[in-house]
ChimeraX commands (.cxc) that place a marker at each C-alpha (Angstrom):
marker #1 position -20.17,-15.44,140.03 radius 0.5
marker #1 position -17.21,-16.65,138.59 radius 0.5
marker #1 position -14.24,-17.51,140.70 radius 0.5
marker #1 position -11.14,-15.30,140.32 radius 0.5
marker #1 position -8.08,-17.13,139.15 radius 0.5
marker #1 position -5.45,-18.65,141.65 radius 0.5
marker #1 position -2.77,-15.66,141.04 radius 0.5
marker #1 position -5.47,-12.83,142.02 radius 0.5
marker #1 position -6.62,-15.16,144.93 radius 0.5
marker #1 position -3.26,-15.23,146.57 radius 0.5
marker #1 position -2.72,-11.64,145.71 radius 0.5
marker #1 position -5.75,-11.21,147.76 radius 0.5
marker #1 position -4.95,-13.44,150.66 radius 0.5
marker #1 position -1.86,-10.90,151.38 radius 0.5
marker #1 position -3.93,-7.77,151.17 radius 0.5
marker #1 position -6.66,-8.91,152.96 radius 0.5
marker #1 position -4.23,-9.97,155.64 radius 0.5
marker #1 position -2.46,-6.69,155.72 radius 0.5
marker #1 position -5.83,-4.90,155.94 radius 0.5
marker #1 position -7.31,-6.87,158.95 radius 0.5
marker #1 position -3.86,-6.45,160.78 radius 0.5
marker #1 position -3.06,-2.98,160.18 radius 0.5
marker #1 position -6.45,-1.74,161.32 radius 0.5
marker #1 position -6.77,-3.91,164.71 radius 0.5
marker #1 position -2.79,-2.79,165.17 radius 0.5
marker #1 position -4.38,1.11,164.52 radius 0.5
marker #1 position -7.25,0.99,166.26 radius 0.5
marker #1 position -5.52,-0.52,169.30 radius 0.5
marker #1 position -2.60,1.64,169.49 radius 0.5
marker #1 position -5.37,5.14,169.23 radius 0.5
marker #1 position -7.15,3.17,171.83 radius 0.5
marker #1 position -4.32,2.91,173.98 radius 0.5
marker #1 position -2.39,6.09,173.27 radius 0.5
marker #1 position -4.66,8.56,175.81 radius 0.5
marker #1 position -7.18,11.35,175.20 radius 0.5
marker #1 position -4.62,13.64,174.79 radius 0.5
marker #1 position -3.42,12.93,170.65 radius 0.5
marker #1 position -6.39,13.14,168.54 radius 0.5
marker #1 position -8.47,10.35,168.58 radius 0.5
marker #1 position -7.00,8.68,171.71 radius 0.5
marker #1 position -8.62,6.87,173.85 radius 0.5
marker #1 position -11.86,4.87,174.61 radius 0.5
marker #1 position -13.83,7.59,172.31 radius 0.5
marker #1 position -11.82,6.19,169.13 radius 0.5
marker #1 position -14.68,4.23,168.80 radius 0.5
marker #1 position -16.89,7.13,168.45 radius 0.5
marker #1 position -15.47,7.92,165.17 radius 0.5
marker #1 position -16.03,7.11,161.69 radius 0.5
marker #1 position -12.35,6.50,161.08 radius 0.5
marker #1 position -12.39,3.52,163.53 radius 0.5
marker #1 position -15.71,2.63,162.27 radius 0.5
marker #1 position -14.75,2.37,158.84 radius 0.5
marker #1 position -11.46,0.55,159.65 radius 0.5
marker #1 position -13.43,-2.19,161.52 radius 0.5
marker #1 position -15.99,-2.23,158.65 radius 0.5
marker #1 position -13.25,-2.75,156.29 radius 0.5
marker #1 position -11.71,-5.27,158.65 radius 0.5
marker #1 position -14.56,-7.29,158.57 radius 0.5
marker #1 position -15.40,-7.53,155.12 radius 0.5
marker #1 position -11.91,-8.84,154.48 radius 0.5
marker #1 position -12.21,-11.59,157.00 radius 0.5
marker #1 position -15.62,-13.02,155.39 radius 0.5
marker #1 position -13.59,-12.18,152.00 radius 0.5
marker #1 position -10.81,-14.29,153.56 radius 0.5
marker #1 position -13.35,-17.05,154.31 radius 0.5
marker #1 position -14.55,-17.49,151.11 radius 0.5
marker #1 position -11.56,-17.63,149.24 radius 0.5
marker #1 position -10.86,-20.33,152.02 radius 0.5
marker #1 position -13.73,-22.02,151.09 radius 0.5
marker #1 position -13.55,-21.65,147.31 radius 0.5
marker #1 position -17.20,-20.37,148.03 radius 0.5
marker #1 position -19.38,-18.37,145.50 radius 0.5
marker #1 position -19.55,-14.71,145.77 radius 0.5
marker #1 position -23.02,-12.99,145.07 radius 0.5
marker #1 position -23.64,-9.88,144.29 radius 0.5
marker #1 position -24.55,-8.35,147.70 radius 0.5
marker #1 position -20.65,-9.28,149.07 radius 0.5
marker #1 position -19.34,-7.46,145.60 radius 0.5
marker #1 position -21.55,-4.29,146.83 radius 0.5
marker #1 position -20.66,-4.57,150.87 radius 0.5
marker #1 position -17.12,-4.43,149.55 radius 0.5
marker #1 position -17.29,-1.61,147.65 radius 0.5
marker #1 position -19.55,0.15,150.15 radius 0.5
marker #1 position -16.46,-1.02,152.30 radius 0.5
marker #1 position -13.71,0.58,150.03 radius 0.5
marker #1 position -15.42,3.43,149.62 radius 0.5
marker #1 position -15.90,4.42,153.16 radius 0.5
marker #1 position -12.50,3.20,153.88 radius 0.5
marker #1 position -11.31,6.36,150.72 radius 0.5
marker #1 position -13.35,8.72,152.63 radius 0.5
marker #1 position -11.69,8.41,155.42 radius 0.5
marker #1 position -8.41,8.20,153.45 radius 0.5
marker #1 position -9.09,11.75,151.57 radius 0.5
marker #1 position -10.57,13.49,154.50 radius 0.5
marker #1 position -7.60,12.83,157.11 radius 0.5
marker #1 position -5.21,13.76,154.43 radius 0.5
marker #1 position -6.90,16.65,152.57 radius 0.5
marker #1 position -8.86,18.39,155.58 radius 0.5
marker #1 position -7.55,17.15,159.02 radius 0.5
marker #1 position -3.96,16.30,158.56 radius 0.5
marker #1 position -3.59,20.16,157.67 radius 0.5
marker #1 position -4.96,21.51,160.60 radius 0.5
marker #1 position -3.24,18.52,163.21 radius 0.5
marker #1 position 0.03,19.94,161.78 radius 0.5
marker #1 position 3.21,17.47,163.08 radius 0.5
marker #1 position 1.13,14.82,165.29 radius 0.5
marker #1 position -1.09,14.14,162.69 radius 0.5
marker #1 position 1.05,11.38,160.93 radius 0.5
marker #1 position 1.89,9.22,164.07 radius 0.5
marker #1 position 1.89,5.19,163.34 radius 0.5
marker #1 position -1.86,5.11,164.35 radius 0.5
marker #1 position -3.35,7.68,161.78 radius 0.5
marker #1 position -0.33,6.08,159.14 radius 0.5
marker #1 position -1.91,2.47,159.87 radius 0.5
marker #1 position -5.75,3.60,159.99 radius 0.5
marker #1 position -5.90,7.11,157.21 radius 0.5
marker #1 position -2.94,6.05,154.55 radius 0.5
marker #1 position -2.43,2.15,154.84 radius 0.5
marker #1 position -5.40,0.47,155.12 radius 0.5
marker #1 position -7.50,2.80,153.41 radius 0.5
marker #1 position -4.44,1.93,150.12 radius 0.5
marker #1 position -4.26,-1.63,150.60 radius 0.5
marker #1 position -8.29,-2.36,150.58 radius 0.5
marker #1 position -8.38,0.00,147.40 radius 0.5
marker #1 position -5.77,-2.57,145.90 radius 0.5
marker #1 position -7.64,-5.41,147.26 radius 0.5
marker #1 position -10.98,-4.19,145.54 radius 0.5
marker #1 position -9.79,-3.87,142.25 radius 0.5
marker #1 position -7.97,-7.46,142.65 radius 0.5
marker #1 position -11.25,-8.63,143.56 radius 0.5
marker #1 position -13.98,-7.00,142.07 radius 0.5
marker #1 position -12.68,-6.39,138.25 radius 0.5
marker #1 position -14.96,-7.79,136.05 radius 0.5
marker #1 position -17.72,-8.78,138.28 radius 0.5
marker #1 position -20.98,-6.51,137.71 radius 0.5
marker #1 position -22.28,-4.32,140.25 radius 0.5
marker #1 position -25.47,-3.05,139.34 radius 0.5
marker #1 position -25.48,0.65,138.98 radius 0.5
marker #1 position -28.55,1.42,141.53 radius 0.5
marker #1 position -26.55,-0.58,143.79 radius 0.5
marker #1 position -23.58,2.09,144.32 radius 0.5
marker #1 position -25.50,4.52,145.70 radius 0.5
marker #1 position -25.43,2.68,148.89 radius 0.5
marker #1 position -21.60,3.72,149.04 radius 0.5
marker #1 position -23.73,6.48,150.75 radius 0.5
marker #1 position -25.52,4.37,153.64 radius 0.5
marker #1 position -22.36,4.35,156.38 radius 0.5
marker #1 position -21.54,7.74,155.88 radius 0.5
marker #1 position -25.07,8.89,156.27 radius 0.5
marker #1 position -25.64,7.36,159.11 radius 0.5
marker #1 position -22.58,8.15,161.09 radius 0.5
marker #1 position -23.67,11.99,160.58 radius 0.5
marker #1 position -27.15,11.37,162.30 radius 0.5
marker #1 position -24.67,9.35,164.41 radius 0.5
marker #1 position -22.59,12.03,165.10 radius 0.5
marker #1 position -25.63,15.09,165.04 radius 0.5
marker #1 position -27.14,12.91,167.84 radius 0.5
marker #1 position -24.11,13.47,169.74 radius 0.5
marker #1 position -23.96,17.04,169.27 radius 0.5
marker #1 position -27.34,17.51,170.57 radius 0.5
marker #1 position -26.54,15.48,173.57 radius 0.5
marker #1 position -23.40,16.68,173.99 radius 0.5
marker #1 position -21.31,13.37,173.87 radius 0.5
marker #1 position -17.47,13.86,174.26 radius 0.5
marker #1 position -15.56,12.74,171.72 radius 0.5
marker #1 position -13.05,14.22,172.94 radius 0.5
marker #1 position -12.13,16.10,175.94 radius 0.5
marker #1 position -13.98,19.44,175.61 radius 0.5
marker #1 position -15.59,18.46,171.96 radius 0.5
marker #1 position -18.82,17.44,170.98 radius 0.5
marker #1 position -18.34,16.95,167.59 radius 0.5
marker #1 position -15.64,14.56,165.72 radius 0.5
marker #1 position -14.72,16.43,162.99 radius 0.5
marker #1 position -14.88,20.28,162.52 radius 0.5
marker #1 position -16.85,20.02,159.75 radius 0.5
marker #1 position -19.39,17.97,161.61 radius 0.5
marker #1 position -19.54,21.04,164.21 radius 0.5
marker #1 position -23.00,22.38,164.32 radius 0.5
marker #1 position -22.79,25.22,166.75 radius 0.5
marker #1 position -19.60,26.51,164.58 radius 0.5
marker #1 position -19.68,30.43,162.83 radius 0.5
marker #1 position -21.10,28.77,159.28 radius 0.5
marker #1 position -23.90,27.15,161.65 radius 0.5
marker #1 position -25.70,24.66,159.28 radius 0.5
marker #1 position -26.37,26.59,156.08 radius 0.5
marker #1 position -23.90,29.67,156.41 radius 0.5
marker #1 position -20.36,30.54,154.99 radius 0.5
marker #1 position -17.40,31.67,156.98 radius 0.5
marker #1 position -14.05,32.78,156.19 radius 0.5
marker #1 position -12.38,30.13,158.46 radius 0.5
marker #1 position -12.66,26.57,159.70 radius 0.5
marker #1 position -15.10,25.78,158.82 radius 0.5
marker #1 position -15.66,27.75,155.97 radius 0.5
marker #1 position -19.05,26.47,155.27 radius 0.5
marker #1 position -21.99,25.50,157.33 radius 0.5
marker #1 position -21.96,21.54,158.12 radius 0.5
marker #1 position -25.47,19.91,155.67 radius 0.5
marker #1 position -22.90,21.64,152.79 radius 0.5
marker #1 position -20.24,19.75,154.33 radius 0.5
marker #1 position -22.25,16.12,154.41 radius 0.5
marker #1 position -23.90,17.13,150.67 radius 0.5
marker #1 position -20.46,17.52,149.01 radius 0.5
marker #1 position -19.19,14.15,150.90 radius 0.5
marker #1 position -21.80,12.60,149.97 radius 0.5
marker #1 position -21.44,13.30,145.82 radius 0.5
marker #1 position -17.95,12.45,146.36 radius 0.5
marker #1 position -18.72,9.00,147.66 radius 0.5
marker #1 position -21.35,8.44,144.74 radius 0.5
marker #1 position -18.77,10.01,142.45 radius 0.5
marker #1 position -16.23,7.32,144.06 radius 0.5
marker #1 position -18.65,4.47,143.86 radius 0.5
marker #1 position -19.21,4.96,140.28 radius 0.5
marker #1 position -15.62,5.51,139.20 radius 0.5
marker #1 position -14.22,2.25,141.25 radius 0.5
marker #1 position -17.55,0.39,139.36 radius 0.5
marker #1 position -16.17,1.72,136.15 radius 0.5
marker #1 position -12.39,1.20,136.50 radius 0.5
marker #1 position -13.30,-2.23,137.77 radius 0.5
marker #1 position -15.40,-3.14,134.74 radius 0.5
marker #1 position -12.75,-1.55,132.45 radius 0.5
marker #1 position -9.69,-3.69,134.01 radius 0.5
marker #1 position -12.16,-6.91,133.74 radius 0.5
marker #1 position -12.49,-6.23,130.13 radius 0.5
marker #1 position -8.78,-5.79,129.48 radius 0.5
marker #1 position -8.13,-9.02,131.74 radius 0.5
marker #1 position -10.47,-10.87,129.22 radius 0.5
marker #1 position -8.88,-9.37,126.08 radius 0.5
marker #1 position -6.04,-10.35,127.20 radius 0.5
marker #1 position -6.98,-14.40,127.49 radius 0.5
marker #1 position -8.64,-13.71,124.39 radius 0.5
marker #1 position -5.34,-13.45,122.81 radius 0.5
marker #1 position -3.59,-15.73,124.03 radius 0.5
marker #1 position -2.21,-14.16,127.50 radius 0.5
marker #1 position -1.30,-15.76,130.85 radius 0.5
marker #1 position -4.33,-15.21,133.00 radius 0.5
marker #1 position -2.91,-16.90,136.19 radius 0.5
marker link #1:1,2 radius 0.2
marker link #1:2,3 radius 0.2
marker link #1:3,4 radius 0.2
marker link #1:4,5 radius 0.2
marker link #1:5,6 radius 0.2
marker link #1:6,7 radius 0.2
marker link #1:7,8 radius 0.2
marker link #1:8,9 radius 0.2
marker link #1:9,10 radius 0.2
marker link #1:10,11 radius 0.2
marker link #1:11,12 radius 0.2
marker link #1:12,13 radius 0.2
marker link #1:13,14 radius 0.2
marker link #1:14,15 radius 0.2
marker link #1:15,16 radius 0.2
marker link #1:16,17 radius 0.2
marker link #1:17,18 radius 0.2
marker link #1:18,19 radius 0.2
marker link #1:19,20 radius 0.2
marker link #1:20,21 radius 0.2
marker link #1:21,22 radius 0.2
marker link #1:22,23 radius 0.2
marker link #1:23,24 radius 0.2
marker link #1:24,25 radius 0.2
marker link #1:25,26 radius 0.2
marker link #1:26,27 radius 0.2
marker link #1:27,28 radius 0.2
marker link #1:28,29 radius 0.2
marker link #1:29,30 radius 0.2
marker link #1:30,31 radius 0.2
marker link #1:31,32 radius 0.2
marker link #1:32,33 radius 0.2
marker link #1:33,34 radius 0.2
marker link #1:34,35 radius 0.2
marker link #1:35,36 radius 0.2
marker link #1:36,37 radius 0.2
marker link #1:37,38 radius 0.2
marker link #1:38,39 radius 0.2
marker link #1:39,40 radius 0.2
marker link #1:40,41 radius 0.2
marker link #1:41,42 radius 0.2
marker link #1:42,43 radius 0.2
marker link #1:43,44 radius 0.2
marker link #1:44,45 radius 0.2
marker link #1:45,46 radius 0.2
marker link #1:46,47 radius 0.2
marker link #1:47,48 radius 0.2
marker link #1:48,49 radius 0.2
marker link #1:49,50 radius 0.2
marker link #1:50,51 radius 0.2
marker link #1:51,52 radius 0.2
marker link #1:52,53 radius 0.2
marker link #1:53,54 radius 0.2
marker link #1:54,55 radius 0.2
marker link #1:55,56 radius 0.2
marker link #1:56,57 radius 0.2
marker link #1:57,58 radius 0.2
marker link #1:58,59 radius 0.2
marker link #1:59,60 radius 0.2
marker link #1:60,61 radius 0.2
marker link #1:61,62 radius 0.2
marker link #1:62,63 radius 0.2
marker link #1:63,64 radius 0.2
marker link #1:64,65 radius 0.2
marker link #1:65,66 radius 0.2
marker link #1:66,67 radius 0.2
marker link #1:67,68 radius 0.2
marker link #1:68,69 radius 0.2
marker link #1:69,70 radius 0.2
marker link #1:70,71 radius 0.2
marker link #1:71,72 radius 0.2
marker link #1:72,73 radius 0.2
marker link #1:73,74 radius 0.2
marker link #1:74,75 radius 0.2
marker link #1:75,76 radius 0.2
marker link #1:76,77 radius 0.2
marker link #1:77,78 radius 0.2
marker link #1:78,79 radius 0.2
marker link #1:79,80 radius 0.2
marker link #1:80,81 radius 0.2
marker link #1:81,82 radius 0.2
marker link #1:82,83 radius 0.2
marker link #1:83,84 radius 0.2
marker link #1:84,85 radius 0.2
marker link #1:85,86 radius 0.2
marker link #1:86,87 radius 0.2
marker link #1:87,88 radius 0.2
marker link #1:88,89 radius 0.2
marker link #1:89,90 radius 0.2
marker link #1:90,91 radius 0.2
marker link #1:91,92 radius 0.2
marker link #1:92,93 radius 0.2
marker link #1:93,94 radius 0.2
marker link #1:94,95 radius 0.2
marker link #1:95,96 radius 0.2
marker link #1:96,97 radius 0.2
marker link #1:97,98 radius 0.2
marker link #1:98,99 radius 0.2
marker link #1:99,100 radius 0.2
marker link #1:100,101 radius 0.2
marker link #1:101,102 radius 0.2
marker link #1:102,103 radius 0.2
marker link #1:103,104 radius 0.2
marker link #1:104,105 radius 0.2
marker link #1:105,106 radius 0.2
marker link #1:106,107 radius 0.2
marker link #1:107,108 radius 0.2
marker link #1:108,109 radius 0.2
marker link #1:109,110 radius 0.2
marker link #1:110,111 radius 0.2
marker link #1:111,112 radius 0.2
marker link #1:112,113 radius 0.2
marker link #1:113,114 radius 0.2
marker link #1:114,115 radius 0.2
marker link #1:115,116 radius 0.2
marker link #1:116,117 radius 0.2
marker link #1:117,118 radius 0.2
marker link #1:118,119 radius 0.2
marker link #1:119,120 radius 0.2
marker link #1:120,121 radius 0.2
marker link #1:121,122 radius 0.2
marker link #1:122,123 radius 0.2
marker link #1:123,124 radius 0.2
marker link #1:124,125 radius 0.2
marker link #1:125,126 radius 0.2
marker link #1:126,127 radius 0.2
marker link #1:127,128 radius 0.2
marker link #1:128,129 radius 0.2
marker link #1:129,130 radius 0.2
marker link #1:130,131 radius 0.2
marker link #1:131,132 radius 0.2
marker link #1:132,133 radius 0.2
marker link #1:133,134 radius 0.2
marker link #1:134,135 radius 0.2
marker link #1:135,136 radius 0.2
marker link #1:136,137 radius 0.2
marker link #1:137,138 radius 0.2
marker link #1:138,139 radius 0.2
marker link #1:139,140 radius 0.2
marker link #1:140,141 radius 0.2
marker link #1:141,142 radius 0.2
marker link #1:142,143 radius 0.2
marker link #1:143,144 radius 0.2
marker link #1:144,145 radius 0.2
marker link #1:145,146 radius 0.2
marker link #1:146,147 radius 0.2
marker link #1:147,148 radius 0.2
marker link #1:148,149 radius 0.2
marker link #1:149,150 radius 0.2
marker link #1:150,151 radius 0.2
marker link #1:151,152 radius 0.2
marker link #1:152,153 radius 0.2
marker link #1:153,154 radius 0.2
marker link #1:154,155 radius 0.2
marker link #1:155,156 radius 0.2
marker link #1:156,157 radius 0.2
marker link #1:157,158 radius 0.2
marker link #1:158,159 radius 0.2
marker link #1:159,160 radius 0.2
marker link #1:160,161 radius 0.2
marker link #1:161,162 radius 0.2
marker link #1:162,163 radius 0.2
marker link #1:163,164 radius 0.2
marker link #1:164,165 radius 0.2
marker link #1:165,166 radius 0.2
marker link #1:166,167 radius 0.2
marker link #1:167,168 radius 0.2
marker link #1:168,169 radius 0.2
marker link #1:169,170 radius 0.2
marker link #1:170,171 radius 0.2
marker link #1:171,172 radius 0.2
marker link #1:172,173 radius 0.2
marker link #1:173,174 radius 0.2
marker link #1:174,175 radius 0.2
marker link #1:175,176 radius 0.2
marker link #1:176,177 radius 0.2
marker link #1:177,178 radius 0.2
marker link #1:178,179 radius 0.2
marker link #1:179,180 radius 0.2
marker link #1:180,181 radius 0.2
marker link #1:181,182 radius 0.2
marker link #1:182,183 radius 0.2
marker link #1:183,184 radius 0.2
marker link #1:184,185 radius 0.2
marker link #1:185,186 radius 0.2
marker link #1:186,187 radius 0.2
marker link #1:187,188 radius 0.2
marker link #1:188,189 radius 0.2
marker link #1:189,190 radius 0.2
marker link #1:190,191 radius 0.2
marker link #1:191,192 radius 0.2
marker link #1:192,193 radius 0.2
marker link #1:193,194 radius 0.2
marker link #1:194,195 radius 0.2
marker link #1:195,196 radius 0.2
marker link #1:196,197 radius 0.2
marker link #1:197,198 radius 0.2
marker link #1:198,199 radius 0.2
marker link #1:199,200 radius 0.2
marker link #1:200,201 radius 0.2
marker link #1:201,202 radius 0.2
marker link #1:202,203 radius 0.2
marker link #1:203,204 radius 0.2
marker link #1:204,205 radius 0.2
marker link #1:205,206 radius 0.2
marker link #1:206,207 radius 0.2
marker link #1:207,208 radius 0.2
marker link #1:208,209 radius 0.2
marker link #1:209,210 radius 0.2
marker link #1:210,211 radius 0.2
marker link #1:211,212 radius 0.2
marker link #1:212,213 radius 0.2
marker link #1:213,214 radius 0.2
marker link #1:214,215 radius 0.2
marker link #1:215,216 radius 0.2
marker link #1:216,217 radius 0.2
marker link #1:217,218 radius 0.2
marker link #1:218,219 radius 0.2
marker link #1:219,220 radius 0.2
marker link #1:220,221 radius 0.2
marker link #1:221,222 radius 0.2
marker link #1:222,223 radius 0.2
marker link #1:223,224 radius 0.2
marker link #1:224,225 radius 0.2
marker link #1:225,226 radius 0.2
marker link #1:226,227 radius 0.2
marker link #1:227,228 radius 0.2
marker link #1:228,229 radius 0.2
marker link #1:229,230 radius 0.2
marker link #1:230,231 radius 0.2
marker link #1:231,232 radius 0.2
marker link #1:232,233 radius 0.2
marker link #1:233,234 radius 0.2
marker link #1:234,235 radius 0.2
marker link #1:235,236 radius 0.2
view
């Protein structure tokens, strides 16, 4: 695919940068802060937030590498990177929308700021620096699903062999709590509310839902990109 032009390519350099740095400095610092905040300690690991921040992470350093390299980009990096971003938003929208809530004050220490608000932000930026106007086929997006997926038979394993993720909890996230009041299938009037396969169903039609509006937005700000050369505009 076509290479993008030298202004988007150091644009990228500095949020690929700030991606790979903020999520070692995040995952380090939960790794070091003790079992006693949430997500401290050697367990960090065990959850999809440090997962997805390492995923991320990566992806940007082979992304870094190629722009390096003035190397061309197929089609499979284009979809790894927005399987990337999307996991990266998930992780994003569920610390903010469902966990922050119920952490109350600690829940916006440097480490979740660094690993659930600014890398999550900056690798959205980077994607659409990136990716607009490059085609993703549409059967590809739904593998936006794959890491999700498989960090819930990841995490179900767990359950049923009673790993700690943290002290006294064999589940990472409430919703991801099998032996909870909603059970699997059920409905409660608290935490958490409904019975966990409802909880991975509806995260998994967000991602798709995600997947295909980055895809489109991308596609939309590549055409507008190209208008604008078409008439005369500075491209970089």
């Amino acid at each position: 695919m076509k290479a993008i032009s030298e202004t988007r390519k150091r644009i990228s350099y500095i949020l690929k940068l700030t991606v790979i740095v903020c999520a070692v400095a995040g995952t380090l610092i939960s790794a070091f802060a003790g079992r006693s905040t949430f997500m401290g300690g050697k367990t960090v690991f065990m959850y999809f937030t440090i997962q997805s921040n390492i995923l991320i992470a990566a992806i940007c350093a082979w992304g870094l590498f190629l722009l390096a390299r003035d190397r061309a980009v197929s089609v499979t990096w284009y979809t790894m990177k927005l399987v990337g971003t999307v996991s990266i938003t998930l992780t994003g929208v569920v610390f903010a929308f469902l966990l922050a809530p119920v952490l109350g004050a600690e829940a916006w220490n440097l480490q979740n700021t660094l690993t659930h608000a600014v890398v999550p932000i900056v690798s959205v930026a980077d994607y659409f620096v990136v990716v607009s106007g490059k085609k993703i086929p549409a059967v590809n997006v739904l593998s936006v699903i794959i890491p999700p997926l498989l960090y819930a038979i990841y995490a179900g394993i767990g359950y049923a062999q009673d790993w700690h993720f943290a002290r006294g909890y064999n589940y990472p996230y409430f919703f991801l709590n099998w032996g909870s009041p909603a059970g699997a299938f059920g409905f409660t009037g608290e935490l958490p509310y409904m019975g966990t396969a409802w909880w991975i169903l509806l995260l998994l039609v967000f991602l798709i839902v995600v997947g295909y509006c980055y895809t489109f937005l991308a596609d939309r700000i590549g055409r507008l990109c190209e208008k604008r050369k078409d008439t005369g505009g500075e491209d970089g």
